[in-house]
N, C-alpha and C positions, 0 to 999 in steps of 0.2 A: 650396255651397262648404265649409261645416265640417265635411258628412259625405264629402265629397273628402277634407279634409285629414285625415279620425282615418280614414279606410282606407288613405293613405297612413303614417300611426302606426301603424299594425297590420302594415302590410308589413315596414316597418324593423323593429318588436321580432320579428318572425316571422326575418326575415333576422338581425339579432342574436343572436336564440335559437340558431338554426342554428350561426353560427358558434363560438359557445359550448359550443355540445356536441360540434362536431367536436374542437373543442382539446381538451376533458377524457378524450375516448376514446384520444386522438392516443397513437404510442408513438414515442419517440424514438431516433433513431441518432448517438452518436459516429462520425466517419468519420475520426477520426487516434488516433496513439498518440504519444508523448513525441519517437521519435527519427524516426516514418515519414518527414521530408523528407530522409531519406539514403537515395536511390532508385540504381539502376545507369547510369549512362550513358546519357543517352539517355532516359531517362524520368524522371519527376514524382511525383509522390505526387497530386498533380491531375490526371495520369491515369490513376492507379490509381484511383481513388474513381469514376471519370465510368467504366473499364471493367467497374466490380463492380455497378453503376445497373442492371442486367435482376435481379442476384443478390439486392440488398436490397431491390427493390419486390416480388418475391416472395413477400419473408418478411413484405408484410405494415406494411413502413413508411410512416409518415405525415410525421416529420421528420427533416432529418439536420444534425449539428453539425459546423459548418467549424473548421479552427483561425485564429488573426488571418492574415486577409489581407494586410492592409499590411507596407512593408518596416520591419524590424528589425532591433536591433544584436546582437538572439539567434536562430539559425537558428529554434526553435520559436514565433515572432515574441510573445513577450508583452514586448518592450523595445523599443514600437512607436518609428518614427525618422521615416518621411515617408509621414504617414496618407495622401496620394493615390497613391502607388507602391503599384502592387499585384503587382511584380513579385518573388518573394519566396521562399523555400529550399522552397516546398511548388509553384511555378511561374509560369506568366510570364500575366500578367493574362488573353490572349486564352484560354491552356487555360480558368482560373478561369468566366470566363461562358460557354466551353462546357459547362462542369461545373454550374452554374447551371440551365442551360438544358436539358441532359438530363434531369434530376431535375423540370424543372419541366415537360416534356413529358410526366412519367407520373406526376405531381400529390402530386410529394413538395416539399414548406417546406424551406426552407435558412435554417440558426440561423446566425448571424454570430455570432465571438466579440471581444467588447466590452471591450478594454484600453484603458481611460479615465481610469484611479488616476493612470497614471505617461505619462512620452514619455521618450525618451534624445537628444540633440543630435545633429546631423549632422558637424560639424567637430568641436565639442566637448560638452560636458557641458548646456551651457545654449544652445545658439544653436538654434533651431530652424528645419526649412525644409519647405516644401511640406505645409501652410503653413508661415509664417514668422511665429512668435507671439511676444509680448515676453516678456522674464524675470520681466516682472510676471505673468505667468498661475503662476509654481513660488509654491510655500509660502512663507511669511516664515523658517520651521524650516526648511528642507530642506538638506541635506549640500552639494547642489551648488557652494555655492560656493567647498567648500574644493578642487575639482576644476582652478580654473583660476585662472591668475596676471593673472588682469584684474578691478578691482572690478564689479558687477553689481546691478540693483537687483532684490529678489524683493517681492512681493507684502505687503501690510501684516497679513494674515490667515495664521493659521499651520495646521498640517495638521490634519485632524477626527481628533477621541480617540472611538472607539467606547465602550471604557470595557466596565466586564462586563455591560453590557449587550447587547450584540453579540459581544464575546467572553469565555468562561468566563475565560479565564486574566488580564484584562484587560490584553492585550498592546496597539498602540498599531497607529494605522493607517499609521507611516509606509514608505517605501519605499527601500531602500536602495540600489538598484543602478539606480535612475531618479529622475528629478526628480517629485518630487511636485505634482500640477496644483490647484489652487486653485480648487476646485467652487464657492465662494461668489461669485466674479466672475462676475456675470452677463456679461463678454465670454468667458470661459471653454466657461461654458454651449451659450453660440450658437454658440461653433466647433465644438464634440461636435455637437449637434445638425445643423449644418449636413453634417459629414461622416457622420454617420447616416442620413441622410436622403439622400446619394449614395450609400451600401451600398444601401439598399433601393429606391430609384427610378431610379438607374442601372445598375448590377449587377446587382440583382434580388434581392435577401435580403430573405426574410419576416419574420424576428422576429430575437432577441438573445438571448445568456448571456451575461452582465455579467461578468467577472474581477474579483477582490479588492475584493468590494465593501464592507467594512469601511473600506477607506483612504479613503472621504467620504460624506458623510449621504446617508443613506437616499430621502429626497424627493427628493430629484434624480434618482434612478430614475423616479419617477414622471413626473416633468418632462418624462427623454428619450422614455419612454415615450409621456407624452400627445402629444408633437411627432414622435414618427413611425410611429404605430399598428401597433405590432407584432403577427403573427398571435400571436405565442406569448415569452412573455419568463419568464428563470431567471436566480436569481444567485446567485456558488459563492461562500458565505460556509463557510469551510473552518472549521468548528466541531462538533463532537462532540453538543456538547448541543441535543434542540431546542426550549429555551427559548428559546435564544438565535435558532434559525435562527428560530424561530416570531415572536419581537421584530421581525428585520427585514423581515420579509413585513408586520408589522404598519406600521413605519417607512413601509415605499412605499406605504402607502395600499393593500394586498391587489393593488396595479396588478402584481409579477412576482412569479410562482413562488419555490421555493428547492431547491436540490439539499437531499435528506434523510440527509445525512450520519450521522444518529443510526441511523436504520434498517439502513444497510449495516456501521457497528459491532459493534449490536445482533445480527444474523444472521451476522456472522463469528463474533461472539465464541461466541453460541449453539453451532455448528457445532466451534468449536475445542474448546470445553468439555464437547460432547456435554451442551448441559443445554436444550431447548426452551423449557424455563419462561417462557426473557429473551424471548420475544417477545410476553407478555404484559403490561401495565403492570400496575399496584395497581387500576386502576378498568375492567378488564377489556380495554381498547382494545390498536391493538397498541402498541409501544414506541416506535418512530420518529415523526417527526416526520407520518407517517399517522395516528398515535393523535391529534393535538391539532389540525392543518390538512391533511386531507388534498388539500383540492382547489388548494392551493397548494405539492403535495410533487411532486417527481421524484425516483423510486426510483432505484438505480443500487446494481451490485456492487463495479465499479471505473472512472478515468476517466484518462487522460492523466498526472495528479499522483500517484493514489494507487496504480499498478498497480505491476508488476514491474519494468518498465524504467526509471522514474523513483522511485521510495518516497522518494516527498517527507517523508513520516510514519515511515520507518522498515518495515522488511522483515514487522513483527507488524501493520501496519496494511492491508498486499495482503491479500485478499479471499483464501480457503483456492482454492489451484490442485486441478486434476486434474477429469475428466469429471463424476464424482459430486456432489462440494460447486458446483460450476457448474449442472449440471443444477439442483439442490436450488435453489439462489439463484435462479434464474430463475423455478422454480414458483414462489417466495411470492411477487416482485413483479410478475410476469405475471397473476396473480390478484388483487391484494389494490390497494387504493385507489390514488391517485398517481397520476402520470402517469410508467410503468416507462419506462428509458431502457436500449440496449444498449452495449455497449462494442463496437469494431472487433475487438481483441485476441481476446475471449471468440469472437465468430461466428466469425471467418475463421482463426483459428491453435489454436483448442484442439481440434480433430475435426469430422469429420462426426457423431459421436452430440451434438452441446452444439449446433453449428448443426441440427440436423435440430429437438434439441428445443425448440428457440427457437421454430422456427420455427411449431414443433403449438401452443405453449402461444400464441404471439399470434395466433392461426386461434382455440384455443378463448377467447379473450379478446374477440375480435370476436366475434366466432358469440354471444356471451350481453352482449355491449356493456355492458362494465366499464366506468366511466366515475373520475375523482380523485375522485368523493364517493361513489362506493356506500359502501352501509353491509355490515358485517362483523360478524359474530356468532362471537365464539371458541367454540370447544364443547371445545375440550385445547387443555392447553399446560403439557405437565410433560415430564420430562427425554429422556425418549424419544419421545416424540408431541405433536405439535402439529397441529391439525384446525381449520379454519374454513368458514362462507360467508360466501359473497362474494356480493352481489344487482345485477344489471347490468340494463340496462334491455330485454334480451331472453331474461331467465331466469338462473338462480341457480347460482352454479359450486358446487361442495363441493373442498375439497383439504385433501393431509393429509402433512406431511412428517416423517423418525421412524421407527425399527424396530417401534414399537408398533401391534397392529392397533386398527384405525376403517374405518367403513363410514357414509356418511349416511345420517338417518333419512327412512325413509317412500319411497314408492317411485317410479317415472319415472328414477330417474337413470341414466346413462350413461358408464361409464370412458371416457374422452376420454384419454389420457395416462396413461404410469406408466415408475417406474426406480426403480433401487435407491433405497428411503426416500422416496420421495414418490409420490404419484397424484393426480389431475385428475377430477371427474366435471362432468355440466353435468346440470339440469334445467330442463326447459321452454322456453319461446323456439323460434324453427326448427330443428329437428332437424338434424344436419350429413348436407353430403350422403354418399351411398355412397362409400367408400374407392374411390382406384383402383385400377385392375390392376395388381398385381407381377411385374413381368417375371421372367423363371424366371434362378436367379441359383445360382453357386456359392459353398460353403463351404469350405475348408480349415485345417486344423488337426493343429499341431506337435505332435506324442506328447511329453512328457518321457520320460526316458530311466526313472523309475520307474514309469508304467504298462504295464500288459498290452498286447500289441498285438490285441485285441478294441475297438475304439475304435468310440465310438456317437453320432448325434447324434440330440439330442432338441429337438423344435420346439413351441411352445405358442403361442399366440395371448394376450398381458396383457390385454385388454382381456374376455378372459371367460375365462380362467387354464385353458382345455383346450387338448386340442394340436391341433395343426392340420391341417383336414379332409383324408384322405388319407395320415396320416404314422401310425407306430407308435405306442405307449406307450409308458413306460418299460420298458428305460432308450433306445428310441427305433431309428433307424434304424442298419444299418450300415454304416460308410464304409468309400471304398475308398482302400488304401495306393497310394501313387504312386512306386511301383517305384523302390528302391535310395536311397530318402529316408525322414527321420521324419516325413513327412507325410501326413495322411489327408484324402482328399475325397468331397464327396458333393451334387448337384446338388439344389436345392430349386426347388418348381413351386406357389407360394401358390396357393389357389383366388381364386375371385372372390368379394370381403365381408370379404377380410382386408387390412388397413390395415398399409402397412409399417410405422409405428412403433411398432404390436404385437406387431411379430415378435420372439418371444424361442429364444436357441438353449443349450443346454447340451451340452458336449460331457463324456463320461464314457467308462470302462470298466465301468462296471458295478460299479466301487468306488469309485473317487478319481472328480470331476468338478471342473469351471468352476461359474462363478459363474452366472445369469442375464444372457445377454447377448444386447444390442442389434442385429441385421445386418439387410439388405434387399437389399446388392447384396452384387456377388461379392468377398467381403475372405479375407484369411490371418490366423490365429490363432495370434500366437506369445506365452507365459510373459507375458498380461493387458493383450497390443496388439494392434488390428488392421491390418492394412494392406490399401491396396489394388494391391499388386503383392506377390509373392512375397520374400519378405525375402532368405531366405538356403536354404541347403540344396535346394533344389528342382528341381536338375538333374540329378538321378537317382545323385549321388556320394555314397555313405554317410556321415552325420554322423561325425567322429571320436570316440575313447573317449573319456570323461572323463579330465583329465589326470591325470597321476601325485600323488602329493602333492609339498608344495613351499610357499612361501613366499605369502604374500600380505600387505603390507604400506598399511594406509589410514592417511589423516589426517585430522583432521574440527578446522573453526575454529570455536571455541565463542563463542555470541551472548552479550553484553554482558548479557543479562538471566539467561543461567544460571549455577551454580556450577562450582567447578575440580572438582569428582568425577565427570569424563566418564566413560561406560561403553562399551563396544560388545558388542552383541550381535549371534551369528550363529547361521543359522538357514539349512537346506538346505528350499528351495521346495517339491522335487517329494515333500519325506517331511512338512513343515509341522512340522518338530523341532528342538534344540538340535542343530549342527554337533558328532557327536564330540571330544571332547577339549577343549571351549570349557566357558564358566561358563552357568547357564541365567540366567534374568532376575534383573538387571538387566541384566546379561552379565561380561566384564571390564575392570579398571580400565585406563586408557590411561596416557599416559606425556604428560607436558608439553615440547614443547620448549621448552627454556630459552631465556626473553625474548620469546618469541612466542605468540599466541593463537591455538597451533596446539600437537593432541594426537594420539598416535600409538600405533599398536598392529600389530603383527605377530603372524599367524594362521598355524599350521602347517595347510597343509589337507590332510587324510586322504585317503589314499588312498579311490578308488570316490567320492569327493562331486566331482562336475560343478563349472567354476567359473561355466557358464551358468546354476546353480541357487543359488548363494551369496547371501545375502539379510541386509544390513546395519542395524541399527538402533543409530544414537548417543542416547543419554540420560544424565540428572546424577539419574534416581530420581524425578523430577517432571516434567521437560519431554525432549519425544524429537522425533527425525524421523521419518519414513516411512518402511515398506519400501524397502530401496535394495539396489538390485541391481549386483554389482561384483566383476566375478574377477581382475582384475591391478590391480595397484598404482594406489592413488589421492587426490587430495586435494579433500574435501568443503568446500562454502562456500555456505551459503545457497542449496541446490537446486540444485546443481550441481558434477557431477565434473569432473575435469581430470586429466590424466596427469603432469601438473608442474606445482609450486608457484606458483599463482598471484600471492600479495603476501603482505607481511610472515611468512615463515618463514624467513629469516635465522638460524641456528642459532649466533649470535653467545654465545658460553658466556661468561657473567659467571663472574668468582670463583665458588670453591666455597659462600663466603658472603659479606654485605655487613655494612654497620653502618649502623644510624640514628639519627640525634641527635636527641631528642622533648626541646623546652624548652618551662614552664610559664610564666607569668605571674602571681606570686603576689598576692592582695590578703590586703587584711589580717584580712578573717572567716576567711581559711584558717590564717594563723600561718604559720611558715617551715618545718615537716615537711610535706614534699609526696610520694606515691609515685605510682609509674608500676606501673601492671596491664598487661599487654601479652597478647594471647591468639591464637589462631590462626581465626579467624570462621566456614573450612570445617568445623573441627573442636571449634568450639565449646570450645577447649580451652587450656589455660594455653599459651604460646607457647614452646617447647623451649629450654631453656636460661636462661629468663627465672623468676623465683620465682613463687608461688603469690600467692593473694590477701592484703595488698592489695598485693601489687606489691613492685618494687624502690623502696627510699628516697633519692629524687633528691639531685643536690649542687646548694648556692646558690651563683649567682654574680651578686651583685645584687641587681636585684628578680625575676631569672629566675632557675629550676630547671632543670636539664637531666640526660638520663639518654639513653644508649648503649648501645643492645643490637644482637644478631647475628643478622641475614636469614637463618634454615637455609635451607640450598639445597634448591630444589624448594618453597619456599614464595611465593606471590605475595603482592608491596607490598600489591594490594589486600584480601586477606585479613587481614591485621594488624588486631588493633581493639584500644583504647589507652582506659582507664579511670583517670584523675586523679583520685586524692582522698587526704585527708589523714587518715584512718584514723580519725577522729571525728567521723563523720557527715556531712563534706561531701565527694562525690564529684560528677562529669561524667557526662553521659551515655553511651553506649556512644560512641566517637569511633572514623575510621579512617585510619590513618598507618604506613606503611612507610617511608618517606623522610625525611630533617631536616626539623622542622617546627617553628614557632612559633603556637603555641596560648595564646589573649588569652579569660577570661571577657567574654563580652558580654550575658547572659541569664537564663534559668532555666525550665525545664519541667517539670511534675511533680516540684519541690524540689529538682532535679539541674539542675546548671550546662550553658548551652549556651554557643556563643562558635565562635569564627573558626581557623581556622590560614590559618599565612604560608608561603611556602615560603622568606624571608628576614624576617632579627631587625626587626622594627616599630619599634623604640624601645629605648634603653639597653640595646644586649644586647653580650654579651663572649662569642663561645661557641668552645669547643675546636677547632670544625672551620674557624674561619676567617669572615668575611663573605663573604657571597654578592654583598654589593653593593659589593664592590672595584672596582673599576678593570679597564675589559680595553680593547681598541684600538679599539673605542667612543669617542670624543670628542665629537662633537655630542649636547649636551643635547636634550631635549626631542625625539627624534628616532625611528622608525619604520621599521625596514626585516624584510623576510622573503626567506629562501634555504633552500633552492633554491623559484624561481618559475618555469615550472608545476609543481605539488606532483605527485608518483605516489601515495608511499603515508606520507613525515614530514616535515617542513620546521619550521625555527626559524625564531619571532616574536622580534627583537631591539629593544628599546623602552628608550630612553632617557627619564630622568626629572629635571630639576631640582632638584626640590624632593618633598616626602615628600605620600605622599596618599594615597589609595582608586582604584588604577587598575582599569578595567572594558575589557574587551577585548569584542569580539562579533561574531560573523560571520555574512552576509546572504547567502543564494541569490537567484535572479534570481526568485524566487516572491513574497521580500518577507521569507520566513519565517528570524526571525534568534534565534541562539541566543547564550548569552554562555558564553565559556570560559573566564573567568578576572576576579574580578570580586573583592578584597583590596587591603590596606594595601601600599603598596611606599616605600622611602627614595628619595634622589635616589640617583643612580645609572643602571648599566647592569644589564637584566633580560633574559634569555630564557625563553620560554615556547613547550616544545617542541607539535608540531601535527600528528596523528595521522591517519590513516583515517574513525576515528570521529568526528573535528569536524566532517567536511565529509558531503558525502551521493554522489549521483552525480556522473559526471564534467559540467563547468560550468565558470561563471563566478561565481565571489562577493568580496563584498566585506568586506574587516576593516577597522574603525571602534575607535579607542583613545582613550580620557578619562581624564584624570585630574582627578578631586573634579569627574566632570561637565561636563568641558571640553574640547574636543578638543585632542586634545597634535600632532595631524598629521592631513595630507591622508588619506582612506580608501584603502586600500591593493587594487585590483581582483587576485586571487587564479584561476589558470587550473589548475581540480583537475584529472587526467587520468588 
């Protein structure tokens, strides 16, 4: 009997074992993106996912991430409303377990996503239904009950503070635009669990990804976790550092994963910077949250939050686009520890060359069975090259991303993969099988209008950098023109033992050529795209001349992070030179339109330059765009042209100049001579019109000082920078004010005063220009309203106030993630506080929350950005 029962011990940890190691080799698939549940008519986004199921078990997947099933009061359901409704803006429950069911017929896991922080009410704010939970499950703190005109009782426990222990910034876990759920109630608990446990034993979902798991203690993962034994469990604790993410993997008891936020930072920023270095720590490992837990990391480039469509984080947090830095991103975490995860967006919309290479690198990822703990031996990691292995439990990868050459040491190995800046090799373990046959496939390619028509294609094989069995040398085969087009063709016949995603082509004349490029099937090459149908010109009609010269007029909206010295530079493709009659780098200076953060330049274009070959780059001398390609009129905005003005370029002309009234707050270490420095920040430069250092000698009116100077036109507010001091040694720190302001010492830093402005007098003030906190048709005290609601592109906060205080204004996406915009001293009175672009993020729902000294002055105000 006891040696029955220890062979049954041996079976179980054998079976254990097993499923252990399938999880850590596993590679994960996002199967949505922010807005995929706005489908056509007639279809689903849940049947888009259940008809791509032959495409992504191909490539080689093991799990795929749903977005919340249940219904909610936000199409992308994280505002869950009635957890057993599964009928929902992505489809109607019976597609759902057909989509289940397909994936689970060809032995792909289905991650459920886990909104368990928050609920939203059905009728209202707090009533809950399906189930039907009490107001005792919401927070003791939570907003909700300034939502309804009924008293309510919430829970005697108030919401969990993660603290900087779970978050750098030590922001707070609560939830703004839902009712915060009460994890400590053990009735709480049981209803999470009980409906967990209907996703995966009714439904059929294998494991979980936890949302916003910051906003309640850590254990409780481990809770739901141990009560409904998930194949595979991750939680998006949306943190930068991975001390922190490392903290909460440690908090659940090591029981769920962590998305490795630090990792996907660390290899943008590398890539943005051109500096490979950062992906090496100080103690050799890599930098992400790989270097310190690997076998608790899921890699990722981008997800649902942080991509393009939604940049929850802001447009510098998207992952660098284009085929190159995708490919690049994918080789390190397809190689490298974690458990790598793909994004929808990346496979299915960025090309066949990013899905093809996806697809090699997770073939040679299995083929050497990389597992979240292999160990990694960095060998480079400096600005141009970075090289590691990687050791998997069926032989050792080598890779190497970087202009710089590297080769592994010692011999066996095998080029598996290669592209511009990175390659792939494997040693040891089963050799992969023989390539298949390539079907015999055509090339075609657009002449620019400056090469010879001698046009050549050159074919090599990457993976042993000769050409291919049967094809010429340089500079390669010749093609043939396709009669009364700029187009040149030529049929390729791979032998057998060449692997398509070896196949590299160059097309030249024998002087000017393309870059090293990617084909296997029959595509069309036109100015650094391929297609696979003929674009344009190919019906035998001669392309047109280049046009005549003539006008070309761009506008480019400059990012909040760069300076007002925009440049454009222009540059003709097919000569790879400065455009005739333009500035060479940096280029020429642009034009502001005035009141908009939009800049403008008009290009005489020369005769003989194509406007098919014009080629744009905006920069301020430190931060630029991309090549950008644009022959008629245009306006640039964060990756994207448009033929007409998108949003705020309202060319509303202020006065030739303005005036601003900068009032000081004198104490008495300063004495009553106060002057005002005022300077121009772009130009580093005394401010035009304004005196030299130390400034103009303010007048006393009081205990304040005040001084009135003139806005040159063509100057922006925000450039202005305002140095206070009293010309005997006590001055202010560099300050920035273009507008009337009241500025109060509150501090001191490095011996130089710090302190606050008001956009209205604080206390005892008498000033020229009037009180800001008069009287307007405002009458209700203590009062909150905003217009126009839904906001496009500006809208006025109008906030009524009783009495004098510290008002703190702040606004909340439906992610949680809440920013404060306005946050000083105000009088009683009537205040507006205008409300921008830049407050809000995409189009949504959010919510604005106003206190005064801490207190809420009104109901939170639900904001519809579009």
């Amino acid at each position: 009997m006891k040696q029955t029962l220890k062979n049954f011990q041996l079976v179980l940890l054998f079976i254990f074992s097993l499923n252990v190691l399938a999880q850590d080799e596993d590679v994960l698939f996002q199967a949505f993106d922010w807005n995929v549940q706005n489908q056509p008519a007639g279809q689903t986004w849940f049947d888009v996912v259940t008809q791509n199921s032959n495409e992504i078990n191909s490539a080689g997947i093991d799990m795929i991430w749903l977005p919340p099933v249940s219904d909610s009061g936000a199409p992308q359901g994280y505002l869950p409303r009635e957890l057993y409704n599964f009928n929902s803006a992505y489809g109607s429950e019976v597609q759902l377990r057909n989509l289940i069911n397909t994936y689970h017929n060809l032995g792909i896991k289905i991650i459920g996503d886990i909104v368990i922080n928050h609920r939203v009410g059905t009728n209202d704010a707090v009533t809950f239904t399906n189930p039907a939970w009490p107001t005792t499950f919401i927070t003791a703190d939570d907003e909700g009950r300034n939502f309804v005109n009924f008293p309510v009782e919430f829970s005697i426990n108030g919401d969990y503070f993660p603290g900087t222990a779970l978050k750098a910034d030590g922001s707070n876990g609560t939830y703004g635009p839902a009712r915060d759920l009460d994890h400590f109630n053990p009735a709480v608990r049981q209803e999470i669990k009980n409906w967990m446990n209907f996703l995966k034993n009714d439904l059929g979902f294998d494991g979980w990804r936890y949302d916003f798991v910051h906003g309640y203690d850590p254990i409780f993962n481990k809770e739901y976790n141990d009560a409904t034994n998930p194949y595979f469990a991750v939680g998006e604790l949306l943190e930068s550092s991975r001390v922190q993410t490392n903290n909460w993997v440690n908090f659940t008891q090591q029981s769920s994963s962590a998305f490795d936020f630090n990792t996907k930072v660390t290899l943008q920023n590398a890539f943005r910077d051109n500096n490979l270095s950062y992906l090496r720590d100080g103690g050799g490992n890599p930098s992400g949250m790989i270097g310190i837990n690997p076998t608790k990391s899921v890699t990722f480039l981008d997800n649902h939050d942080t991509g393009a469509a939604q940049q929850c984080c802001g447009p510098g947090y998207v992952f660098p686009g284009g085929e190159t830095n995708l490919r690049k991103g994918y080789a390190y975490i397809l190689t490298h520890p974690g458990n790598p995860m793909i994004f929808w967006t990346h496979y299915f919309d960025a090309g066949t060359g990013v899905r093809n290479a996806i697809k090699d690198m997770i073939a040679i990822r299995k083929d050497a069975r990389i597992f979240a703990g292999s160990s990694i031996n960095i060998a480079e990691a400096r600005n141009d090259l970075y090289a590691a292995y990687i050791d998997g439990r069926n032989g050792t990868i080598a890779m190497k991303l970087g202009s710089g050459n590297w080769a592994p040491n010692g011999s066996g190995w095998v080029l598996r993969t290669s592209g511009t800046d990175y390659a792939i090799w494997t040693q040891g373990g089963t050799p992969p099988p023989p390539p298949a046959q390539v079907d015999l496939f055509t090339v075609n390619f657009k002449k620019p209008n400056s090469w010879n028509s001698n046009v050549n294609v050159y074919l090599f094989d990457a993976s042993t950098n000769a050409i291919i069995p049967g094809t010429t040398g340089w500079p390669g085969q010749s093609m043939t023109n396709i009669s009364g087009t700029p187009w040149y063709s030529f049929q390729v016949n791979p032998p057998a033992g060449v692997a398509a995603q070896n196949i590299r082509v160059i097309f030249n004349d024998g002087t000017n050529q393309t870059d090293d490029l990617s084909r296997s099937t029959v595509g069309w090459y036109d100015n650094g795209t391929w297609s696979n149908d003929c674009p344009s010109d190919c019906t035998g009609t001669p392309p047109p001349p280049p046009p005549p010269s003539g006008n070309l007029t761009v506008q480019f909206k400059k990012p909040n992070s760069w300076s007002s010295n925009i440049n454009v530079y222009f540059f003709d493709a097919s000569t790879n030179s400065t455009i005739p009659g333009t500035s060479g780098w940096p280029g020429a200076t642009t034009t502001n339109i005035s009141g908009t953060p939009w800049y403008k330049y008009t290009l005489n274009v020369p005769s003989g330059t194509s406007s098919n070959n014009i080629r744009i780059i905006f920069n301020d001398g430190n931060n630029q765009t991309d090549d950008l390609a644009r022959g008629t009129d245009g306006w640039y905005d964060n990756g994207t042209w448009t033929s007409n003005c998108p949003s705020d370029c309202n060319s509303t002309s202020p006065p030739s100049s303005t005036t601003a009234t900068i009032n000081f707050l004198r104490t008495s270490s300063w004495g009553n001579t106060v002057n005002a420095y005022v300077y121009n920040k772009a130009t580093n430069s005394t401010l035009s019109g304004t005196p030299g250092w130390p400034g103009q000698q303010m007048s006393n009116t009081g205990d304040w000082s005040n001084y009135t100077f003139t806005v040159p036109n063509g100057v922006s507010t925000n450039d202005i920078g305002v140095v206070f001091n009293n010309g005997n040694g006590q001055q202010t720190v560099d300050l920035t004010r273009g507008t009337d302001g009241w500025f109060r010492i509150t501090g001191s830093s490095s011996g130089k005063s710090t302190g606050v402005w008001s956009a209205t007098c604080p206390t005892n003030c008498v000033s020229s220009r009037g009180s800001v906190n008069a009287t307007s048709e405002l009458s209700i005290l203590d009062n909150v309203s905003i217009a126009p609601n839904p906001i496009k592109n500006r809208s006025n906060l109008y906030i009524s106030t009783s009495t004098r205080g510290i008002l703190k204004v702040s606004i909340s996406n439906i992610l949680g993630q809440t920013r404060v915009i306005f946050n000083g001293e105000k009088g009683s009175g009537h205040h507006k506080i205008e409300l921008s672009n830049s407050d809000f993020g995409a189009k949504g729902i959010y919510i604005i929350n106003s206190t005064l000294n801490e207190v809420p002055i009104a109901k939170p105000i639900k904001v519809i950005k579009q």
